[in-house]
C-alpha positions in Angstrom: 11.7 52.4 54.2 10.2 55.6 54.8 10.9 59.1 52.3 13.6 60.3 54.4 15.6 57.4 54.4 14.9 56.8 50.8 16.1 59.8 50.6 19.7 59.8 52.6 20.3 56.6 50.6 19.6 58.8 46.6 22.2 61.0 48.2 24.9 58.3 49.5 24.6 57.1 46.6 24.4 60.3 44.1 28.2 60.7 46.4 29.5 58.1 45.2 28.8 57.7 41.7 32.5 57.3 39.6 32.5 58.5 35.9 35.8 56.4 34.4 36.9 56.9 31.3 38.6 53.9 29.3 41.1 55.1 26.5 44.2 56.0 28.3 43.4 55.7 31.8 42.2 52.2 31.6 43.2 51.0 28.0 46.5 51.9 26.2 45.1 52.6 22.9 48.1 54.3 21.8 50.1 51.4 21.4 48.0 49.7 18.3 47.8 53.2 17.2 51.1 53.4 16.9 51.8 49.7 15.7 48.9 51.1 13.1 51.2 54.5 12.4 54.4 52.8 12.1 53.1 50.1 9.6 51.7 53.0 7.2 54.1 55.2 7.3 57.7 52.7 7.8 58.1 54.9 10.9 59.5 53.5 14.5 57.8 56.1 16.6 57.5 54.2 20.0 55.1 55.4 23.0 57.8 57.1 25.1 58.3 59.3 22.0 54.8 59.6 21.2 53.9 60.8 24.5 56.8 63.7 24.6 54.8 64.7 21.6 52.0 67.4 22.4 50.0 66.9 19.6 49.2 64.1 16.6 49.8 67.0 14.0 53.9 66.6 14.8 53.4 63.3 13.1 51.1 65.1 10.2 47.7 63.1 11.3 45.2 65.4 11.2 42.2 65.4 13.4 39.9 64.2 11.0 41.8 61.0 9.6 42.5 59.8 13.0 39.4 58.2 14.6 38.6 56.6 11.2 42.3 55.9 10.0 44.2 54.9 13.5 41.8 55.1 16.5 39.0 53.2 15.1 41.1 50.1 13.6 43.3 50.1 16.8 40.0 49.2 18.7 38.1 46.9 15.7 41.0 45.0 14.8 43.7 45.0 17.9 41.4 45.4 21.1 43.3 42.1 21.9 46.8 44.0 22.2 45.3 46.9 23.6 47.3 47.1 27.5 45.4 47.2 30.5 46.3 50.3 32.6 44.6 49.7 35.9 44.6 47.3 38.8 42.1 44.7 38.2 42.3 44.0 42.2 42.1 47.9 43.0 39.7 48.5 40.6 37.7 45.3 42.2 38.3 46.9 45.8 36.6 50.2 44.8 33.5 49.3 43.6 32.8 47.8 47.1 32.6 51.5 48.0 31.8 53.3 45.0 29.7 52.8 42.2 31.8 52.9 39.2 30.8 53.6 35.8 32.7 53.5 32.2 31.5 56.4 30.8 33.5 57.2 27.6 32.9 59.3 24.4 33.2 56.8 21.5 32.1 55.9 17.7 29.5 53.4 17.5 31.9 51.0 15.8 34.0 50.9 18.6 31.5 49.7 20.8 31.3 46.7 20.9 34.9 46.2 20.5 35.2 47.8 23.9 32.7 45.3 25.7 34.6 42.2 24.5 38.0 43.7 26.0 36.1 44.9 28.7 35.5 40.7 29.0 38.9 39.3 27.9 40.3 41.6 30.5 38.5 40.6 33.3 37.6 44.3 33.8 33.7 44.2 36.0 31.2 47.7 35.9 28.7 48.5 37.0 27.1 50.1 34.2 28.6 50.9 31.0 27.7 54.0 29.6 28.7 55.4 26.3 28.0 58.8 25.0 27.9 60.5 21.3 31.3 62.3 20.5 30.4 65.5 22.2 27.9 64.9 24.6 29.0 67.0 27.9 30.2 64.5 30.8 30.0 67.4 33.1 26.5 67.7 32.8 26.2 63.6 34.2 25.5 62.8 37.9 28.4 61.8 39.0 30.9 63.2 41.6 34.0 62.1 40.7 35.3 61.8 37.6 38.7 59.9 36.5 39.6 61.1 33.0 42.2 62.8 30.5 40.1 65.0 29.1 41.1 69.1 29.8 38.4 70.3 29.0 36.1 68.2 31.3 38.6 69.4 34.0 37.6 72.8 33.2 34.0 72.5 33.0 34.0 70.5 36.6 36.2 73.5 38.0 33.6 75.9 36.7 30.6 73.7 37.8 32.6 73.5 41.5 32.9 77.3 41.5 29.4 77.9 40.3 28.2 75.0 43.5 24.8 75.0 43.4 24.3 72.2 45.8 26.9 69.4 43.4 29.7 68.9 44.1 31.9 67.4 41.6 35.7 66.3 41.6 37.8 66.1 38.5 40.9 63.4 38.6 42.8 64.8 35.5 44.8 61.7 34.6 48.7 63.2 33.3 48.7 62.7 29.7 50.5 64.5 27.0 47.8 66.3 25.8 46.7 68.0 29.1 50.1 69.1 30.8 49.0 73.0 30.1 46.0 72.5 32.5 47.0 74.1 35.9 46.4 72.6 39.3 43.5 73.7 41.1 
């Protein structure tokens, strides 16, 4: 294969590189959470009334017990009950015609929770990739990404209108946490 067709193929496939995020587009983390909150706390909160809830502080968690109180433990000790969200025979279809990563902020000690449901469900990638708390996803080749996150949304917008020869697309999954984020 010569350079110029090595090249068109680094830029069909730079086109179709997928960035997808696992905790609440393709895992339900919030119901061990929950399960978790309710045992604590003798509390009955359900999902439906947890996501009419903006933010964890209504239920007086504060940021920094919640990875290691509720998130964590959801994913070390329930990963079993932990819902799959997506279609294992869509999600099949499309990486015939995309190359789909997990790419997902996370703790180290839920990784490798993550990989055994990631098994038990079934759920194929092609490469798993998981970042520091932090780490910018914006700044990762891919052009599409399917997440939750707001701020992500906002740093693809900016990178779109700052195009510089990248385009990226942003897929803002509707969550609870990201209804202020306007449509662009």
């Amino acid at each position: 294969m010569d350079e110029k067709h090595m090249q068109l193929l680094k830029d069909w496939n730079a086109k179709h590189r997928v960035s997808l995020e696992v905790d609440s587009i393709m895992a339900d983390v919030l119901t061990p959470i929950i399960k978790i909150f309710n045992r604590r706390h003798g509390t009955n909160y359900t999902l439906d009334g947890v996501n009419g809830t903006p933010r964890w502080s209504t239920a007086n968690i504060h940021a920094d017990e919640f990875l290691p109180n509720y998130y964590i433990p959801a994913w070390q000790n329930h990963h079993r009950e932990i819902p799959v969200l997506v279609d294992r025979g869509l999600l099949s279809g499309a990486h015939r015609h995309y190359k789909i990563d997990i790419v997902s902020s996370r703790s180290d000690a839920t990784v490798e929770p993550l990989k055994l449901w990631l098994s038990e469900n079934g759920i194929g990638f092609r490469k798993r990739l998981v970042t520091e708390p932090g780490l910018d996803k914006c700044a990762l080749d891919y052009r599409l990404y399917i997440d939750d996150d707001s701020k992500l949304a906002e740093k693809v917008e900016n990178a779109q209108a700052n195009w510089k020869g990248t385009s990226k697309t942003m897929l803002l999954v509707d969550m609870f946490n990201n209804r202020e984020v306007r449509d662009s």
